[in-house]
N, C-alpha and C positions, 0 to 999 in steps of 0.2 A: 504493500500500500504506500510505504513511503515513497521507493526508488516509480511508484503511477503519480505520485505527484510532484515528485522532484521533475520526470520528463513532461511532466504537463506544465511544469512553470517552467520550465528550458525552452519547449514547444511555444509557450504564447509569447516570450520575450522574441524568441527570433522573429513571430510572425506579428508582432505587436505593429511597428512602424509600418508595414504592407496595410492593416485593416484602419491606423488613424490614419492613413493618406484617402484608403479608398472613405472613411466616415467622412471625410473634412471634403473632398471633391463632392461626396452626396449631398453635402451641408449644402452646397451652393449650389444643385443643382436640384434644389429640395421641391420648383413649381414642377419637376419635371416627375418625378419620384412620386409626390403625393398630392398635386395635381391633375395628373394626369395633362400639364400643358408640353409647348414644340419647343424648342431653341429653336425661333424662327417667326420672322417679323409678319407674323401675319395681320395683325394690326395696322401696318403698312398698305397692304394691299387694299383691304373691305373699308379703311378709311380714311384713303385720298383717293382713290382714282374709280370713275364711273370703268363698268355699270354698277359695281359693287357699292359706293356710296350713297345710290338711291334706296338701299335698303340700307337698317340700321343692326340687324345681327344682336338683338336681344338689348340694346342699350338704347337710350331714348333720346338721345342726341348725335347719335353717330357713334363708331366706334374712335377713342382715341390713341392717339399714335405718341408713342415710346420714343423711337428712335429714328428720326428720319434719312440717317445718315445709311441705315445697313438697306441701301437700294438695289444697291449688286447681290444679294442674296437672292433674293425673290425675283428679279428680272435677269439674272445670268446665271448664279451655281447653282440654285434648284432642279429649276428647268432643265439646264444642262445634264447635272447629274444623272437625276431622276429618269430622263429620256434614256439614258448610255444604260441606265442597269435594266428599264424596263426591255430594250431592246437585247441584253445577255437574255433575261427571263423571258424571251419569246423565242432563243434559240436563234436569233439573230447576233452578227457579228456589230457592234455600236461601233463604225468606219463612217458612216454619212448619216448629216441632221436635215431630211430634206423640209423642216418646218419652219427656216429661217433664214434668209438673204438667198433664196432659189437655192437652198443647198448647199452646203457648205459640210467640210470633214470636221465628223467627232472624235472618233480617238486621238486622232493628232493635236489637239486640244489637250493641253496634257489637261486641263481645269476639268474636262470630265469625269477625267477619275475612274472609270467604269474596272478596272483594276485596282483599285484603292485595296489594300489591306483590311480595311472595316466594310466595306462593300456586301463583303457574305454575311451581312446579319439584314440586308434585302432577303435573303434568299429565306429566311429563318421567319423573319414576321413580316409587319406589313410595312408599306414606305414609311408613314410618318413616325412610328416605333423605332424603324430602323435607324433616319435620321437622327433623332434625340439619342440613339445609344452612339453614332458616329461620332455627334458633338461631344457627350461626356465623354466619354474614351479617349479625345486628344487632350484631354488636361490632366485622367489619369495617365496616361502612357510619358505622357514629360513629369508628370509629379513620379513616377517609378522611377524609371531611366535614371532621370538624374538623383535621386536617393541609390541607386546603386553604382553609380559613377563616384557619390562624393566616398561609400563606406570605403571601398575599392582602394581611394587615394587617402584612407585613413580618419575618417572626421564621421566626431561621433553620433549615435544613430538620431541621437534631439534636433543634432545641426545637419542633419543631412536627410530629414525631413521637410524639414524648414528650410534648408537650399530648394527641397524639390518643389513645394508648396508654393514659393516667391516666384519660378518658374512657369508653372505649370498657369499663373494668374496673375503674370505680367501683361505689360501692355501689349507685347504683338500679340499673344497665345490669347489674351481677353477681344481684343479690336478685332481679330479676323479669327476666330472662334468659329462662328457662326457660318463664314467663307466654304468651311468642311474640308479640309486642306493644305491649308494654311498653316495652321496650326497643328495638325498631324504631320505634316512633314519637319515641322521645328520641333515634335517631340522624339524624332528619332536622333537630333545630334545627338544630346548628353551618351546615347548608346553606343552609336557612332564612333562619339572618341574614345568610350570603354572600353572598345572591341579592339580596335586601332591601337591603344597604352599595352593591352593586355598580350596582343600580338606582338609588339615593338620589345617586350620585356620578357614576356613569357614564350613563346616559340610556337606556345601550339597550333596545329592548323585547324581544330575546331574555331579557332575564335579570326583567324581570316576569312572561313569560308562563310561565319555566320555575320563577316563586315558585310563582304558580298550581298549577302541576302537583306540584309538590314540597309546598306546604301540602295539596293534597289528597290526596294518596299519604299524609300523614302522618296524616289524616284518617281514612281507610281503614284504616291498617294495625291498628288495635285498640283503644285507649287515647285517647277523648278529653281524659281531664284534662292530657295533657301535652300535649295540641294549645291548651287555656287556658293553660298557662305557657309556651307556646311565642308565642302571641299576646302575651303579657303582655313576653315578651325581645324581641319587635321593637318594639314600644310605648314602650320603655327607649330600645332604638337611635334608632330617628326623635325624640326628645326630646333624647338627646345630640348628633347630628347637624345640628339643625335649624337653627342659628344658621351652618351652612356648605353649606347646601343651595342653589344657587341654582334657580331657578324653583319656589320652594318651594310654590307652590298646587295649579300643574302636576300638579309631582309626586306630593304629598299627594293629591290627586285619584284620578291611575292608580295610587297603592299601595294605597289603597282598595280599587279597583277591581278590583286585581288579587288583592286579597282575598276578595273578593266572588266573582269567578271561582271560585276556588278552594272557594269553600263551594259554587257553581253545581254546578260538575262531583260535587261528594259529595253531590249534594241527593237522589238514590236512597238513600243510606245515613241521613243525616240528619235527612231530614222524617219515615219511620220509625222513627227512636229514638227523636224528640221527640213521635209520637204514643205509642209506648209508654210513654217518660216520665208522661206527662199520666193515662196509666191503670195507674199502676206502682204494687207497693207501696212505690217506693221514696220518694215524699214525703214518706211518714208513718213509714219505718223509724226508729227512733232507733239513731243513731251514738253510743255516749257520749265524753263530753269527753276522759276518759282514755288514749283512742284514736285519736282527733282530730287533738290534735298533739303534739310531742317530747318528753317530759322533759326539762329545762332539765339533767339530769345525762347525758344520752346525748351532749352537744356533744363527749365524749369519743372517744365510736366514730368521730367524723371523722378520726382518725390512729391509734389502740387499738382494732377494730372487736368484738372480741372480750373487752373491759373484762368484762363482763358475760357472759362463757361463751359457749358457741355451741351450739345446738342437738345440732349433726351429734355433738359432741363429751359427749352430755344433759349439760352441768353449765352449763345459764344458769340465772342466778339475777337477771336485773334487770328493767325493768318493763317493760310490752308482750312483747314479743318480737321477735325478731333480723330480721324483715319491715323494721323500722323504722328499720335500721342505714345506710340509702339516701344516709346524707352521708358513708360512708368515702372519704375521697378519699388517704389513705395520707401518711406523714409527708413522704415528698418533695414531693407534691404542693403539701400547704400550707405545708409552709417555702419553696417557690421561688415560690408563689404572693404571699407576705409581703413578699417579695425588694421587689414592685413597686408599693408601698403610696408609697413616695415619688415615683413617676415616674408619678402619675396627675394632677398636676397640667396634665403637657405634653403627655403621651399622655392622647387618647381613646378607643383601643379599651382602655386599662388603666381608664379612670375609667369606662366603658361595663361593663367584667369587672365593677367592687368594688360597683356598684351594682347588679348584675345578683344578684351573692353576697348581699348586706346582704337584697336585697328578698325572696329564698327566705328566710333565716332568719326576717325578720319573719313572712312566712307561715307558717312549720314550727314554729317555738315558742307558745304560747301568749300572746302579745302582742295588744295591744289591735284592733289591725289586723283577725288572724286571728280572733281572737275573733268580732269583730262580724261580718266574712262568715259564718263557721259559722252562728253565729243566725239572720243574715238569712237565710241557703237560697239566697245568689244565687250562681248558676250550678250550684247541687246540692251547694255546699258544705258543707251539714248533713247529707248520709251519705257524705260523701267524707275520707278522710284526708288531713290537711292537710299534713302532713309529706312526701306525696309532690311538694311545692314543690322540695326537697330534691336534685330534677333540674338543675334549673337552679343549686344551689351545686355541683353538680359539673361541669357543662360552664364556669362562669364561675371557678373553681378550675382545671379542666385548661390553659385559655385563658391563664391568669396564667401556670400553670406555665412554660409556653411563654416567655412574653415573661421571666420569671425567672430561665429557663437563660442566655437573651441576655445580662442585664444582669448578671447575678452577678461577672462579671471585674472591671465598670464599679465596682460600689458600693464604696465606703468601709467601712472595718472595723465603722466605729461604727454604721451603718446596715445590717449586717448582725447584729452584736451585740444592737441593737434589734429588731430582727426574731424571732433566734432567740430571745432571751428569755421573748416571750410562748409556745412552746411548752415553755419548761424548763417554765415555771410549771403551765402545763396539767399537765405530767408531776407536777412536784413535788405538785401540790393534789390531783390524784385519788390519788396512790400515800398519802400521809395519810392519804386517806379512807377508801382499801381495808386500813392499815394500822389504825387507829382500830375499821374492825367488823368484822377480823380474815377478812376476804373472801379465802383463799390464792386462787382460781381467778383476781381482781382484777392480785391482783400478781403472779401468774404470765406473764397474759397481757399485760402491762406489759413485759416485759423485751426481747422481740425490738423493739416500737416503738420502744422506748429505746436499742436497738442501733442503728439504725436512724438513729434519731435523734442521735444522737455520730458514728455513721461521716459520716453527711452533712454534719453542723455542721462538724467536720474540716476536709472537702474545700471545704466553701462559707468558711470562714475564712481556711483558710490554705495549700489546695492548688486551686485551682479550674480551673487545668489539667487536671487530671484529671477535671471534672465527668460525661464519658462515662460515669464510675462511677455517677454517681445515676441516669442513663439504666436502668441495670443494678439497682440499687438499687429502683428505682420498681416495675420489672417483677418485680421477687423480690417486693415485700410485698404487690402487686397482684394477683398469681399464688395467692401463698400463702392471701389470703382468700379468693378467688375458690374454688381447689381444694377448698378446708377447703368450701363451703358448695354446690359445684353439685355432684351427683352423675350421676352415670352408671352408664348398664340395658344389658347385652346385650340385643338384641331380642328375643330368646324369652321378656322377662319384660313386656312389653308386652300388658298384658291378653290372658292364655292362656286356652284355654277347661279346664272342668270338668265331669266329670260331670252335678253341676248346673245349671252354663252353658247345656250341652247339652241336658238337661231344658228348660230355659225358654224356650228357642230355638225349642223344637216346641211349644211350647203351642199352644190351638186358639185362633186368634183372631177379633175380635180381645177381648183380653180383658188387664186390667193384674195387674201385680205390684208388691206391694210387699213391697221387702226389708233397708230403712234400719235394722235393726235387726242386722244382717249382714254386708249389702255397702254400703257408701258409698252417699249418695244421686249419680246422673245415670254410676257405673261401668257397669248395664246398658245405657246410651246404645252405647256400645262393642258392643254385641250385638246392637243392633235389637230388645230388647226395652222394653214401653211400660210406665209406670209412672205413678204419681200424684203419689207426693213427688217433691223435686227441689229445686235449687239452681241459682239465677241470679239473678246483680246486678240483675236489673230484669227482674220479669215482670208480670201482669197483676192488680190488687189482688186482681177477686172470687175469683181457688185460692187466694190464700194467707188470705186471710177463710176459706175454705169450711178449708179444712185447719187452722186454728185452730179452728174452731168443731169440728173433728174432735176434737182434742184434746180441746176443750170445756176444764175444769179438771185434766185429766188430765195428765203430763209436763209438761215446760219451754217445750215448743213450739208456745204457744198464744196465739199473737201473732203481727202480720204483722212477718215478714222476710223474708232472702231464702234463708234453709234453710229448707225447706218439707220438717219431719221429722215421720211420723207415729208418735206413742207408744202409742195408743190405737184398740187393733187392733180392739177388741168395737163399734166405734159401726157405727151404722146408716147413717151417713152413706158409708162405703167400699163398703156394699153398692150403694146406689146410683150411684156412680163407678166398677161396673163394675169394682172391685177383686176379681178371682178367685183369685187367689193369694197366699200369703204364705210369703215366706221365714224361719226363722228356727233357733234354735241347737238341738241335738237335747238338749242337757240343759233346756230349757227347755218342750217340746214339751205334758210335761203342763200348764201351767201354761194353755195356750192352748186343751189337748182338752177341758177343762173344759167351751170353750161350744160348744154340739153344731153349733152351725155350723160349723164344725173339721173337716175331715178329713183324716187324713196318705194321701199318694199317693205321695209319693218321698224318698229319704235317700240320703246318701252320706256317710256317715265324719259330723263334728262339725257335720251342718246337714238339716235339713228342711224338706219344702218340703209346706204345708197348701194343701188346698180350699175357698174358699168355699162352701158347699153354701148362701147365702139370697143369693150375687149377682144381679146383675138386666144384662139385654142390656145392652150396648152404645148400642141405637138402642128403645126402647118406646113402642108406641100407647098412650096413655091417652085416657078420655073424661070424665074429672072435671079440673076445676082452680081452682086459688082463687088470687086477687089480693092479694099482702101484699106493701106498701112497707118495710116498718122491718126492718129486718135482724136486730135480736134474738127478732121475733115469726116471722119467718120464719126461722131455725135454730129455733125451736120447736115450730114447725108440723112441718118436717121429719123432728125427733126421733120425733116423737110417730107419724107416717106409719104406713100400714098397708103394707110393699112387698111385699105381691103384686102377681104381675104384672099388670100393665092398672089399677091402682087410680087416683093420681091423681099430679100434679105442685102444683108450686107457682110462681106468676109475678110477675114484678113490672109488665106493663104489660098493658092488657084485652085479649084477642083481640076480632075481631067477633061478635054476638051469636049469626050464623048457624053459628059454629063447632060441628061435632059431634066429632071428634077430632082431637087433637094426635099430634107423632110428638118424643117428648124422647131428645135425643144426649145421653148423657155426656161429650162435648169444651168446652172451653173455648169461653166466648161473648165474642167478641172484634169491634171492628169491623174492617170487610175481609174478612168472610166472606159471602160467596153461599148462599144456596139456590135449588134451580129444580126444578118437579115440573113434569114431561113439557113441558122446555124452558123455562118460563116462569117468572121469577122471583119469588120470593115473599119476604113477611116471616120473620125470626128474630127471636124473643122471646128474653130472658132467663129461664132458668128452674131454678128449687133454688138460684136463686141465683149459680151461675158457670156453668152450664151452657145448652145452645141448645135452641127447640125453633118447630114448625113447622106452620102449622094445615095437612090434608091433607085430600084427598078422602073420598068414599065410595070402595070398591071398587080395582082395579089403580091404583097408579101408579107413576111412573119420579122418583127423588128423586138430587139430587149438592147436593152442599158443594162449592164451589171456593173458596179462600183469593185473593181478587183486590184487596188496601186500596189504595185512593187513594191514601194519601202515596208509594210506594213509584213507579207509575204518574206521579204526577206530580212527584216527584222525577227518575224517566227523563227528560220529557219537560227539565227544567229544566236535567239534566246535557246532555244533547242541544244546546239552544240556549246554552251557556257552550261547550259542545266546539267550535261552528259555529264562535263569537266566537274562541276560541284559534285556530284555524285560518284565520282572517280577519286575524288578528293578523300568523300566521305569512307568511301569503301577501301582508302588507302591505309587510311589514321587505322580502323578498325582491326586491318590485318598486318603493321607492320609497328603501329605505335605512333601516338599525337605528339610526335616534335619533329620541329625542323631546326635542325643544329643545334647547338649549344646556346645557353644565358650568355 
């Protein structure tokens, strides 16, 4: 009986810190748990935007809205996701989204995700179940990881809970949370570098082979830019490390290698984003600088997250917006983080942390560094915000914390006093600032940090016994940003259908809508209805040219980017994409019946929904076409077009001479698409520009599109032969023993 209770207190102590990680995640995730609500701005949806705000969803004045900032969730990672898994679960490969900009590729989007790691709990329950376990699971998985990163490097299990916990409910892992991606890809560094240390020191090739697997999961899950800083944190490590590496070639060699791996196994995912890349509008998109990277005045939000208002709260008033807030790491964080500034000489996972901090800020500020990458374009740094560097001062900030709680007994007063100073100062210079141009929200939102901040200084001065407090501490100010900016949707507010909805759902297809004057662009993705405009980080240049030139000089939106909004509903260009519908606001309706192409079919309370009456098929025989290279002579040719049906097209490369008629699709012409008339495959032209077209017979034939791109085919094949290797790997360790050379 004794020695069943001695192993049952041995038993809970090991597994103590596992179950208060997962309690204190549940803590905050508590609407979700006993609620029964989403991590997910449903609120957003049912109240702002018609037709959903004509109903009121059980509340008497409308539903209201949380957070108006998390708009890419629900009009881009939802939809997107959602679509890519339902398409696994129908036994379909998720390669093309043909519900938005005429078509466009999904997998190569890495934002789809439809391989994410957390993806198989679709297959388990239902989507929105699934989602809300996807969301809590990137904040457990970065609260684990990095508690076994910090026991690993020695710091004890109080401070290396509380490393993981500051992490796991930092600013990026809280702000793009909800993104589904984001932040799972940022819970796999801490692991990352564990595997990487443990490799580098210890030999075995269990823990390369499970880098591999681990960098590629991290790959997968959504978010390449943190898979570059993630590359960039072990880069760090093997530099710090390298002067106590023995068999350093060796080594250097299979970590390589085992890199290499790791990009093998994602080469299905990666050699199709890189061909999308290369045909993206996203080369030429311009990012501007003032979005780029940090204001040198937000170093504030890293302990004060809310200096500058907060959305959910509408009273920001500072620049960018509260997106960019990604380096709060909360006053305890960085004061126990500071704690370890002198004990980087001897320790090197501490001098591995401050450099790993130092090298994000360089990046995230506008400093010479950051600068010239932006310029350069290398690695897509010129339409990428650079302040999402800002990851990595948070996991190298939570990582200090850690070793900080340890040492805070250890330190001398005066090297505690040194420490806290540099935050009085911070305190003292902003509250000036906000005092000088009389900013109340400024110094309002000053006063809890600064609480905050004295209760800790306190206990780190002159009570440090009691440091369990900041444990407590840390999770209160963590929490409370966190609360204040993620909201939560009962499920019934999860794109409901309407009248409307319903309407567009039986349209005769197939035939598009557009209704971005209305409904957000890519919300109808949610419905399976097909549209023209749309929104995605990286789609195919010639729609967002063609959808500019739709524009023409009309609205704002008349440049490639990656909102693809159409303003200029009269052009003749929509008729030929097959645009039959158009959604828009009932006070507005004369404005539009004006052009007799117009005709109203359907209404429901504050929205109507018009007929094209001069659209054109889907798929059209023509027997005319003409050859034009230059893109401005061809949107002019276009304009000018006669579109009766059967008249003519426009192309960019010659058919052969014996051609007597073509067959033009209004889909997106992208490579990786087939044609084959009665089995036999044939050429696709480019034609009007972003569209496909096809020379065909006289008389009966049997015509398919199949979506079949090489990169994706031979990406398969390339994940295949890396998977063989891991498995070769695996079956080596087993039968000859897990080491490679000597310590």
């Amino acid at each position: 009986m004794k020695d069943l209770r001695k192993n049952s207190w041995l038993f809970f102590k090991a597994l103590f810190p596992i179950m208060a990680i997962f309690i204190i995640v549940a803590a905050f995730f508590w609407k979700v748990i006993f609620k029964s609500e989403i991590p997910f701005p449903g609120d957003f949806v049912v109240g702002v935007y018609h037709p959903w705000i004509d109903y009121k969803w059980g509340y008497p004045a409308g539903v209201p809205v949380k957070n108006p900032i998390t708009t890419d969730v629900p009009s881009f990672i939802y939809p997107m996701q959602t679509f890519a898994i339902e398409s696994l679960k129908s036994g379909k490969l998720p390669l093309w989204n043909p519900l938005i900009l005429a078509g466009t590729p999904l997998l190569a989007n890495f934002q789809s995700a439809p391989f994410s790691p957390t993806a198989i709990f679709y297959f388990l329950t239902d989507k929105t179940t699934a989602w809300s376990i996807q969301i809590v699971i990137q904040h457990l998985l970065a609260a684990i990881f990095t508690y076994f990163l910090l026991r690993y490097w020695k710091v004890s299990k109080m401070g290396s809970i509380l490393g993981g916990i500051i992490f796991a409910f930092s600013g990026f892992n809280i702000i793009w949370s909800q993104w589904n991606g984001h932040a799972l890809s940022a819970a796999f560094i801490p692991l990352i570098i564990l595997l990487e240390d443990k490799w580098l020191r210890e030999s075995k090739i269990l823990y390369g082979v499970l880098f591999s697997l681990v960098l590629a999961l991290q790959i997968l899950a959504g978010y390449p830019q943190v898979v570059i800083y993630t590359i960039l944190a072990i880069g760090i490590l093997y530099i710090v490390r390298v002067v106590e590496i023995k068999n350093l070639v060796s080594k250097t060699f299979f970590l390589i290698f085992f890199g290499l791996l790791a990009v093998g196994l994602s080469a299905f995912q990666i050699l199709p984003g890189g061909e999308l890349l290369q045909y993206s509008q996203r080369a030429v998109e311009p990012h501007p600088f003032e979005w780029a990277f940090l204001p040198w005045e937000k170093s504030i939000t890293f302990i004060a997250a809310d200096f500058f208002g907060n959305h959910s709260t509408k009273n920001y008033w500072g620049p960018q917006d509260y997106t960019s807030n990604t380096g709060f790491v909360g006053v305890v964080g960085l004061m126990l983080a500071m704690l370890t500034i002198n004990s980087a000489r001897k320790n090197k996972e501490v001098f591995y942390c401050l450099i790993v901090a130092v090298t994000a800020l360089v990046l995230a500020f506008p400093t010479p560094v950051s600068v010239f990458l932006w310029k350069s374009g290398f690695l897509g740094f010129n339409a990428a915000s650079a302040h999402r560097s800002l990851v990595l001062w948070n996991i190298a900030i939570a990582l200090l914390a850690g070793f900080g709680y340890d040492v805070m007994s250890k330190l001398k007063l005066k090297r505690k006093i040194i420490a806290l100073a540099v935050l009085f100062v911070a305190f003292l210079g902003f509250g000036i600032w906000a005092v000088s141009i009389n900013e109340i929200v400024a110094l309002r939102n000053l006063v809890l940090p600064i609480v905050v901040f004295v209760t800790s200084s306190t206990i780190v001065l002159f009570k440090p016994k009691f440091k369990l407090v900041l444990v407590l501490l840390a999770i209160f100010e963590l929490f409370y940003f966190g609360w204040k900016f993620t909201p939560f949707s009962p499920k019934e507010m999860v794109f409901p259908t309407t009248p409307v909805i319903e309407f567009l759902q039986n349209i005769e297809k197939p035939n598009r809508v557009v209704a971005d004057k209305v409904i957000p662009i890519n919300f109808l993705m949610n419905y399976g209805i097909e549209t023209l405009e749309g929104y995605d980080a990286v789609y195919p240049s010639v729609i967002s040219e063609y959808i500019a030139a739709v524009n023409g000089s009309y609205g704002s939106f008349n440049s490639i980017r990656r909102y693809a909004i159409i303003d200029n509903y009269d052009s003749r260009l929509l008729d030929l994409a097959n645009v039959k519908y158009f959604v828009v606001l009932k006070k507005d309706e004369d404005v539009y019946l004006r052009n007799k192409k117009f005709k109203k079919i359907f209404e429901d309370k504050s929205v109507v929904v018009l007929e094209n009456l001069n659209v054109l098929p889907r798929q059209l025989e023509v027997k005319e076409w003409e050859v034009v290279e230059n893109t401005n002579e061809l949107f002019e040719k276009l304009n000018s077009l006669d579109f009766n049906i059967g008249k003519k097209i426009i192309l960019t490369e010659t058919p052969p001479a014996e051609t007597k008629s073509m067959l033009f699709v209004s889909d997106t012409f992208y490579p990786g698409w087939k044609a084959y008339i009665n089995g036999a495959e044939v050429k696709i032209y480019r034609a009007n520009h972003a569209f496909r077209a096809v020379v065909v017979p006289e008389g009966e034939y049997r015509l398919s599109f199949e979506y079949h791109p090489n990169s994706f085919y031979n990406g398969i094949k390339i994940s295949m032969v890396s998977g063989m290797v891991i498995l070769g790997m695996v079956g080596y360790t087993l039968v000859k023993g897990d080491k490679h050379g000597e310590n």
